[in-house]
MARBAKOL-612680 format. One record per residue (C-alpha): residue number from 1; chain; x, z, y. Coordinates in steps of 0.5 Angstrom, whole numbers, always signed. Each point is the difference from the previous one (the first is absolute). Layout:
BEGIN
NUM_A_X_Z_Y
...
END
This chain:
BEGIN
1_A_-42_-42_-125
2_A_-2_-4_+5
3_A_+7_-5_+5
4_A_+0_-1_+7
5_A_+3_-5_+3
6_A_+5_+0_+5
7_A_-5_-2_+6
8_A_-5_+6_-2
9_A_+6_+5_-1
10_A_+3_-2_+7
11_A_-6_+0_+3
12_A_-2_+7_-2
13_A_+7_+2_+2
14_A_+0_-3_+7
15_A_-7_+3_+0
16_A_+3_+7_-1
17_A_+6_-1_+5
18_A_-5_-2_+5
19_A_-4_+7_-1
20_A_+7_+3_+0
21_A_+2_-3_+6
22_A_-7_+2_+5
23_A_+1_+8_-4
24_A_+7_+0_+3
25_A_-2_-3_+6
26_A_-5_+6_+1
27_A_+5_+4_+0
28_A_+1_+3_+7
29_A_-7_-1_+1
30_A_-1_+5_-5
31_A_+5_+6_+2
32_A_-3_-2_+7
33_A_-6_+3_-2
34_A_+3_+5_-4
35_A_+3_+3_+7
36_A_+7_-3_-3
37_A_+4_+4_-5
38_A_-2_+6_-1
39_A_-4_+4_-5
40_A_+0_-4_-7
41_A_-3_-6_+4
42_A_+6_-5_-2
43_A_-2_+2_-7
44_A_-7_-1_+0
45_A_+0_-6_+5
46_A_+5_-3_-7
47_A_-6_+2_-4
48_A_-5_-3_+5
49_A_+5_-7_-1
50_A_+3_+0_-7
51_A_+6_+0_+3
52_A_+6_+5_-2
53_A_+1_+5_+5
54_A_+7_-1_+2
55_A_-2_-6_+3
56_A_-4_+3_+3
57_A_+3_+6_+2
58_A_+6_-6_+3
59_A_-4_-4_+5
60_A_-3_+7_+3
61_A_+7_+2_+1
62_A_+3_-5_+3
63_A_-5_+0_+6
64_A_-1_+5_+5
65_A_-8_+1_+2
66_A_+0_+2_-9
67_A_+7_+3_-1
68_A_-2_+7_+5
69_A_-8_+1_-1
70_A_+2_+7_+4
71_A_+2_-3_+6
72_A_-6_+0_+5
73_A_+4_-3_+6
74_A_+5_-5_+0
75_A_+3_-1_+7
76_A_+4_-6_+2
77_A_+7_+0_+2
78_A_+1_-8_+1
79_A_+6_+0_+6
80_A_-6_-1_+6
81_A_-4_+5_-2
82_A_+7_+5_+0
83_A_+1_-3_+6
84_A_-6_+4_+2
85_A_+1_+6_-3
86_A_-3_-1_-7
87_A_+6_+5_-4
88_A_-3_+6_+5
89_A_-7_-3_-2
90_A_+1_+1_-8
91_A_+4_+7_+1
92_A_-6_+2_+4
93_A_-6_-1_-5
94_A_+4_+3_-4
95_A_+1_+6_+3
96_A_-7_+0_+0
97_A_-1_+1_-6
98_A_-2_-7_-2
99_A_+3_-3_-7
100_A_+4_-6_+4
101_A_+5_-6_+0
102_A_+4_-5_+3
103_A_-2_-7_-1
104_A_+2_-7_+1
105_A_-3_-4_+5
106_A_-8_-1_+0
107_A_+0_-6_+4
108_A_-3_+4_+6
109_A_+6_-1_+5
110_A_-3_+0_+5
111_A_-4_+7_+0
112_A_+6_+5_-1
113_A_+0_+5_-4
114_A_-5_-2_-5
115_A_-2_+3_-7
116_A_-3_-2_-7
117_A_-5_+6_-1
118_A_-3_-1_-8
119_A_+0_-7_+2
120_A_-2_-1_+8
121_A_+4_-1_+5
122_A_+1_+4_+6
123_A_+3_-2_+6
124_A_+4_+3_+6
125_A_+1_+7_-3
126_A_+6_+3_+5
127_A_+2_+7_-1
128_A_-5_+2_+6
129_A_-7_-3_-2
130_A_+4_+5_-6
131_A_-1_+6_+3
132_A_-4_+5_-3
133_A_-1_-3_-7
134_A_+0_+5_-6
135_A_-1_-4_-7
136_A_-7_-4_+2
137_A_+0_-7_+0
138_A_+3_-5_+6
139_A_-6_-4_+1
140_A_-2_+4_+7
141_A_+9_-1_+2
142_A_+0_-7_+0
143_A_-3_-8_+1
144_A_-4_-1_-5
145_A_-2_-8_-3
146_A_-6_+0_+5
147_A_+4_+2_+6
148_A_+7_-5_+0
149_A_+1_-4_+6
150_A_+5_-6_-2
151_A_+4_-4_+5
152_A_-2_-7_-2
153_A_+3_-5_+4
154_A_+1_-5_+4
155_A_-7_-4_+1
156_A_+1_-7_+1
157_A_-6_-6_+0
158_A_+2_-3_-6
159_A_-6_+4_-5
160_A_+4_-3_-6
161_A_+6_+5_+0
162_A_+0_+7_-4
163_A_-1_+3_+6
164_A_-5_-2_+5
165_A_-3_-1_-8
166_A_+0_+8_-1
167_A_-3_+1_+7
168_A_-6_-5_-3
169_A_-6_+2_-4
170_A_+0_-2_-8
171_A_-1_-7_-2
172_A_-2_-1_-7
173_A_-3_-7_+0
174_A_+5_-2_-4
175_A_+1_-7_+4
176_A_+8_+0_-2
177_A_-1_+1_-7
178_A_-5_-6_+0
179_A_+5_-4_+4
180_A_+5_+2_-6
181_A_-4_-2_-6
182_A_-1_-7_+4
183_A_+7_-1_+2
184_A_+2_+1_-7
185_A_+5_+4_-3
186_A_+6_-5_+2
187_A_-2_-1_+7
188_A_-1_+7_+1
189_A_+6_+2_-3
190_A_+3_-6_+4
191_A_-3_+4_+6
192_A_+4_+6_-2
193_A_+6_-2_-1
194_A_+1_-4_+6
195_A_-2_+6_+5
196_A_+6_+2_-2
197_A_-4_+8_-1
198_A_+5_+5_-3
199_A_-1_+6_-4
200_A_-2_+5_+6
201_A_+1_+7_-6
202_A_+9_+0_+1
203_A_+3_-6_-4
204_A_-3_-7_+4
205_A_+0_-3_-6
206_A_-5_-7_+1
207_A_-6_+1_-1
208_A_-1_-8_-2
209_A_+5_+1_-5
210_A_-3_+5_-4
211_A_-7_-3_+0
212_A_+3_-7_-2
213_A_+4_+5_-6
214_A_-7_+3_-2
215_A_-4_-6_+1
216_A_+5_-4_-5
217_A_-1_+5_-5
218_A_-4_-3_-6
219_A_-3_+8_-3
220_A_-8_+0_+0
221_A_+2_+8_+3
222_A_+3_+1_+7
223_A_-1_+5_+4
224_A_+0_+1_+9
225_A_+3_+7_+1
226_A_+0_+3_+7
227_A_+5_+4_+2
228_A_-3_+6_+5
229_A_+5_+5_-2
230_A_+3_+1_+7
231_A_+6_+5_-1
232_A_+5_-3_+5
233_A_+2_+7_+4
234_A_-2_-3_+7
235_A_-5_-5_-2
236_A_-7_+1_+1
237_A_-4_-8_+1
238_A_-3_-1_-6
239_A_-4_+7_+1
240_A_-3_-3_+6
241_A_-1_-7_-3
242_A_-4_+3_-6
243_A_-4_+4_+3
244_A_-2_-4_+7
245_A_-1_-8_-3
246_A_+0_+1_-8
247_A_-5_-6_+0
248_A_+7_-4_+2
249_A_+4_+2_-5
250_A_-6_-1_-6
251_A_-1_-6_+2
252_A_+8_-1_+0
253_A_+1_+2_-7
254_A_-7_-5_-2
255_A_+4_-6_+2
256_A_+6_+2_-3
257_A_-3_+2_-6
258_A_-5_-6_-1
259_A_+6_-5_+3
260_A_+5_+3_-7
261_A_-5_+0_-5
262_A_-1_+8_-1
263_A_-7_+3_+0
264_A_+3_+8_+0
265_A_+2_+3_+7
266_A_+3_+7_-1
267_A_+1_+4_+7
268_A_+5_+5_-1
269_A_+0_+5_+7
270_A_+4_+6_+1
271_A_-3_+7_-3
272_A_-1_+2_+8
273_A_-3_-6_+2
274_A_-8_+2_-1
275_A_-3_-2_+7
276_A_+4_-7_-2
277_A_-3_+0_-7
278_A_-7_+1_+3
279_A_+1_-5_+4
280_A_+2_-4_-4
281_A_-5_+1_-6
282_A_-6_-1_+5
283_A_+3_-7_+2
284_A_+0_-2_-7
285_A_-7_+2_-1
286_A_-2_-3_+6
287_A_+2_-7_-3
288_A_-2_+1_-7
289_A_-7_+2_+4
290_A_-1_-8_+3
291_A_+2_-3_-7
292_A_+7_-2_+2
293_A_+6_+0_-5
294_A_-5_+1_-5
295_A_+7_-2_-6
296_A_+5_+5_+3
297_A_+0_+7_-2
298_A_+3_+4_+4
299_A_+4_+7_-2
300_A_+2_+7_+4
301_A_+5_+4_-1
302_A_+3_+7_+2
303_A_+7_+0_+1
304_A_+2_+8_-1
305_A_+6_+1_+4
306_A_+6_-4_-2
307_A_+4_-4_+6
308_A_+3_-4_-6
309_A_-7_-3_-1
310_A_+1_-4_+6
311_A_+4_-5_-4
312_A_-3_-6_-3
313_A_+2_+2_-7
314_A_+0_+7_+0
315_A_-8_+0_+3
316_A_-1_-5_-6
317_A_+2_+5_-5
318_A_-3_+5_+3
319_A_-7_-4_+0
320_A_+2_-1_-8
321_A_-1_+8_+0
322_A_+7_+1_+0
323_A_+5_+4_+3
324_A_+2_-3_+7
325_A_+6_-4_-1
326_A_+3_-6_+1
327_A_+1_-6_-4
328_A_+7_-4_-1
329_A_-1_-7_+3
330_A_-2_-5_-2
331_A_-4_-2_-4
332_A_-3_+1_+6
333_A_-8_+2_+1
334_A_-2_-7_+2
335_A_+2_-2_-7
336_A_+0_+6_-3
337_A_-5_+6_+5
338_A_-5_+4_-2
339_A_-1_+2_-8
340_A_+4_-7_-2
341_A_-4_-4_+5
342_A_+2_-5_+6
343_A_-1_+4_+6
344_A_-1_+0_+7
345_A_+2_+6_+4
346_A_-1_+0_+8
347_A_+1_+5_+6
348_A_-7_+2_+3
349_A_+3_-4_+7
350_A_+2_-5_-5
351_A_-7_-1_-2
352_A_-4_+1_+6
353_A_+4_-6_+3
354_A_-3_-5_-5
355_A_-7_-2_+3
356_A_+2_-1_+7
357_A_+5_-5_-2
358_A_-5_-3_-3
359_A_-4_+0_+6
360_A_+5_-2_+4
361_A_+6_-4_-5
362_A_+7_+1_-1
363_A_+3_-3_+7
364_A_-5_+5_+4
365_A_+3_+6_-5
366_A_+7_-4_+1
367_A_+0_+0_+8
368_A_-2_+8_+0
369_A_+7_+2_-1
370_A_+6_+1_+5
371_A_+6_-1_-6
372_A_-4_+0_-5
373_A_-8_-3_-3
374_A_-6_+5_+2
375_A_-1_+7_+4
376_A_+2_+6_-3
377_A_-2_+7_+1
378_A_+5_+5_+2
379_A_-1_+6_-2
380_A_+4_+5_+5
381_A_+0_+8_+1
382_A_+5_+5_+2
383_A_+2_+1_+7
384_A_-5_-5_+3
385_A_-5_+1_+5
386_A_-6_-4_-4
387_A_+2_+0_-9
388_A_-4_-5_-2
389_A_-1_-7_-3
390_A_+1_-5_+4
391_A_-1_-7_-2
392_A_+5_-5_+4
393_A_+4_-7_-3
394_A_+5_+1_-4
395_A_+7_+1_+2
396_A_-2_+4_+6
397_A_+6_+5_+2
398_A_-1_+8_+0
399_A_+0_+0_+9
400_A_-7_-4_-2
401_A_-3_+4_-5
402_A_+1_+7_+3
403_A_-3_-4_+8
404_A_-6_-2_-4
405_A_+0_+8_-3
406_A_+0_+3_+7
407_A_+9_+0_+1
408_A_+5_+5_-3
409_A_+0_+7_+0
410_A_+7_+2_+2
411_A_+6_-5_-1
412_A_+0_-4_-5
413_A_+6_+1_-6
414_A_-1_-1_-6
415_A_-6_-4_-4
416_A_-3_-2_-7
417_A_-3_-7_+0
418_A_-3_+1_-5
419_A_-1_+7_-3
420_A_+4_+4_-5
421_A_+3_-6_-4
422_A_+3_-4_+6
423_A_+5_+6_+2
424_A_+1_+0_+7
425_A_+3_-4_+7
426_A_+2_+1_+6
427_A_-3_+0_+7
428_A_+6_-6_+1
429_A_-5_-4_-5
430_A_-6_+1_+4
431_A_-1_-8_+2
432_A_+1_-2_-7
433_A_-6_-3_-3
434_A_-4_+4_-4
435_A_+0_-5_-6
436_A_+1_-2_-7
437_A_+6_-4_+1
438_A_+4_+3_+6
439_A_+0_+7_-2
440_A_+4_-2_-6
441_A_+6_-1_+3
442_A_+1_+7_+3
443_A_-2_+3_-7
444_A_-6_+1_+1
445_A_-7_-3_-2
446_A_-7_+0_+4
447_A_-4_+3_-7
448_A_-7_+2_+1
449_A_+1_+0_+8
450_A_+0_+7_+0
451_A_+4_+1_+6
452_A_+2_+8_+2
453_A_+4_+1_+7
454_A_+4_+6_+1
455_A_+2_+2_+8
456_A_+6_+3_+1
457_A_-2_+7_-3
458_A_+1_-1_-7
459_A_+6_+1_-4
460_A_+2_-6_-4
461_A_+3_+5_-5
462_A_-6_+3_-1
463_A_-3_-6_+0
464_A_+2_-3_-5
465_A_+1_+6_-3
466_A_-8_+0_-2
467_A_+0_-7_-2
468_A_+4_+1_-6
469_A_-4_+5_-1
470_A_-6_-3_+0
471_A_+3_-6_-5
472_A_+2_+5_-5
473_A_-6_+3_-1
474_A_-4_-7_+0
475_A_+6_-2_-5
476_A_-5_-1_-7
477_A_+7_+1_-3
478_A_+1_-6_-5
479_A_+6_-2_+1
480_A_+6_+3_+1
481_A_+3_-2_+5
482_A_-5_+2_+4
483_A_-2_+6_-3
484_A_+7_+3_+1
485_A_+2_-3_+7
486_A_-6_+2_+4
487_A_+2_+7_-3
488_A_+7_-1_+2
489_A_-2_-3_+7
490_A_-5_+6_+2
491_A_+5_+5_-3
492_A_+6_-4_+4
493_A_-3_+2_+6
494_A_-2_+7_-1
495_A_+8_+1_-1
496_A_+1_-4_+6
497_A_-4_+3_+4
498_A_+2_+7_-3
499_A_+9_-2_+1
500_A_+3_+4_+4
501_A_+5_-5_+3
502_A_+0_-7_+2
503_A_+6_-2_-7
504_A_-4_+4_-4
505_A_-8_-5_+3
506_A_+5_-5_+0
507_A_+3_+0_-8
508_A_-8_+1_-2
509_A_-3_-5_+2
510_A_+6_-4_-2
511_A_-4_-3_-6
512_A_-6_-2_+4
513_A_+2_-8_-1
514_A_+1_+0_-6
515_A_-7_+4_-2
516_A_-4_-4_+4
517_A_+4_-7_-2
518_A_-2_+3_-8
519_A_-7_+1_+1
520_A_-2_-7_+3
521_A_+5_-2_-5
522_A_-4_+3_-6
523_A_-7_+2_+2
524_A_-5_-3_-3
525_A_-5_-1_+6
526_A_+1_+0_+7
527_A_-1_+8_+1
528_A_+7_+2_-3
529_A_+2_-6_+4
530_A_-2_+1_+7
531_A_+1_+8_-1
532_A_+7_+1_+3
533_A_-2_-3_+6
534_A_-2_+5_+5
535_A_+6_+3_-2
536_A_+5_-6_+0
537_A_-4_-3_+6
538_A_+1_+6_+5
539_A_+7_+2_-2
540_A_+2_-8_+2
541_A_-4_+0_+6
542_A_+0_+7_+3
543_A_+8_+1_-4
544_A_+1_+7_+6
545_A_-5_+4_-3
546_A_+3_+0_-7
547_A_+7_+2_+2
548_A_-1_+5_+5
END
């Protein structure tokens, strides 16, 4: 019998381990295809694989657009859309006959109520437009795709910024990634780093950092990977950015990629986003077409339906074909990302500010903001006159952002400065800058910049009721004390809501603090951390309404 050396065995098994790995990875595609989990299909796509079907069966479930195949219409339920009427939207297309379900956010804000029908988004759905509707589909009810108007603003005179960006035609002559590979790795990275650019997707974490981390690593195999899952209820600038500059955040991820060292981008979108995908898959083909960035490879992915994939490590998890859930850090993914591979993870703002500080340099990026490095687009929705993206410096306050989207509707009580996860404030902080730093120091955070006012109309109670809500359906359930906790918050204020007297709604939510202080404490990402917010921000700033 003919040895083999311990070289050609190891190569056999990585060859087999990289086979499996794209078998896994192929996963939702697959049960995508298969119209999700129904009839046999996680067998045979297990079949089709190699792999057991209980591996299988588990990432099917774990993601909404593949666990309930029946369900034909999904109708969202984020806080703006509530605002609007969206629990009477659902109820009535129900009542019709059609097989529909809540949903979290679908990142459209700004046209409530909108909907997910077998995978396109319908906008603007009221219980009017409703009216006469017997089972069919809802296409002649709502907005569709072609027909979204989106408030983008304000123009300026500088055409490097996003904004004035986004009113422009595409541009695919790849002059910022030719000025990249002259500069060179360092340099360019240098120019990064002194921009001073932050994560523009929730944590603010220094671009620079990450890239200088990735670059360090000295593994042949690394790996770009675009995060355009946007789920944060109230947040809805990425749509916009894919879908009108792609061109822009293309050529971003090739300089990153180039100036790292990696040759495979993987772009992962959220199951909703197929207008943005589209897009997105034009501009590429539009650059591959003029021979430019002939060594990347670059790699589309379809979310299916899990907020949680919103996290850096969650998402990586789930581009491996693996249920969404995230990882405990470190090592984290610029060591250790994507399969075992150093990777660089990005924001789609993130990423489309790269060439223009290329254009322009640090100091030009640096000089944009008010308390902070660069513009940031602002999300806004609820009771304002203009919903929309709005591009101003960073550190701008609320009575600015809602001038820009055309003033208040009503009196301003409450608002979320950046979507589900940064809980709510005051009108008393309405002056407070609109930053990475300033709203830390009122327990709050800037996000994804997802910004939702609420006038005087709205129950703060019930409020708050809808985020806890939301968090608990998005929980992966992983670890405990977020699994536990945010059933126990949103069961807490059901009692709450339910006591008969001001003693008894006092004792139950007695043990709020604690809960809250357990889960920041214990959770393994930031969803189980932030999930007690809405509840422990509005009792803190708005005490009245929960002790009467």
């Amino acid at each position: 019998m003919k040895k083999t050396s311990y070289t050609q065995e190891r190569k056999v098994f990585c060859m087999k381990r990289e086979e499996q790995q794209r078998c896994r990875a192929a996963i939702p595609e697959k049960l995508q295809e298969a119209g999700g989990l129904r009839d046999g299909a996680a067998r045979r796509v297990a079949e089709e694989l190699g792999i057991p079907e209980a591996h299988v069966y588990g990432v099917g479930s774990f993601f909404h657009l593949l666990s309930a195949p029946d369900v034909k219409l999904r109708v969202c339920q984020g806080l703006s859309c509530r605002l609007e009427g969206a629990e009477e939207v659902l109820q009535q297309a129900k009542d019709a006959g059609l097989a529909a379900e809540g949903c979290s956010c679908l990142a459209m804000c700004d046209h409530p109520v909108p909907a997910l029908e077998d995978r396109n988004v319908l906008a603007t759905l009221t219980t009017q437009s409703l009216e006469g509707l017997q089972g069919d589909s809802l296409y002649k009810h709502a907005v569709t795709h072609q027909q979204w108007q989106t408030n983008i603003g304000p123009q300026g005179q500088d055409p490097s910024t996003l904004v004035n960006r986004l009113h422009m035609p595409h541009n695919y002559d790849g002059a910022s990634y030719q000025k990249a590979v002259e500069l060179g790795s360092k340099e360019v990275i240098d120019i990064i780093s002194a921009s001073g650019l932050q994560g523009r997707g929730g944590a603010g974490f220094s671009a620079g950092f990450k890239w200088k981390s990735v670059a360090a690593q000295t593994t042949p195999t690394k790996y770009v990977v675009l995060n355009a899952d946007e789920g944060e209820p109230g947040t809805f600038k990425d749509r916009e950015v894919l879908m009108r500059r792609p061109d822009t955040v293309v050529e971003g991820l090739a300089i990153a990629a180039t100036m790292v060292g990696a040759t495979d981008i993987y772009c992962y979108l959220r199951g909703a986003f197929t207008k943005p995908w589209d897009a997105l898959q034009q501009a590429i083909d539009t650059f591959q077409e003029r021979g430019l960035f002939p060594s990347l490879n670059f790699h589309l992915h379809a979310g299916q339906g899990a907020y949680i994939c919103g996290e850096e490590t969650a998402l990586l998890e789930a581009l491996e074909g693996k249920r969404g859930m995230p990882r405990n850090k470190p090592p984290y993914p610029t060591v250790e990302g994507l399969w075992g591979k150093p990777t660089l993870v990005h924001n789609v703002e993130t990423i489309a500010c790269v060439p223009a500080i290329l254009e322009r340099g640090a100091e030009w990026f640096r000089d944009l903001g008010r308390t902070g490095p660069g513009t940031k687009l602002y999300c806004i929705s609820g009771h304002v006159e203009k919903p929309g993206v709005y591009e101003l410096p960073l550190g701008v306050h609320l009575d600015e952002l809602v001038e820009a989207a055309g003033g208040y509707i009503g009196t301003l009580k409450a608002f979320s400065p950046g979507g589900a996860s940064s809980g709510f404030l005051p009108a008393s902080e309405r002056k407070r800058p609109l930053d990475f730093k300033s709203l830390t120091e009122v327990g709050s955070m800037l996000g994804s910049a997802g910004v939702v006012v609420l006038n005087e109309t709205v129950d703060m109670v019930w409020a708050a009721q809808q985020q806890l809500i939301f968090f608990e359906d998005e929980s992966c359930g992983q670890c405990a004390p977020c699994r536990i906790g945010t059933r126990f918050l949103r069961e807490t204020m059901e009692r709450f809501v339910a006591a008969d007297n001001t003693d008894a709604a006092r004792e139950i939510l007695s043990f709020v603090d604690e809960v809250a202080w357990e889960m920041n404490e214990g959770s393994i990402c930031g969803l189980g951390m932030v999930a007690p917010l809405p509840l422990t921000s509005a009792m803190r700033w708005f005490p009245e309404e929960f002790t009467t």
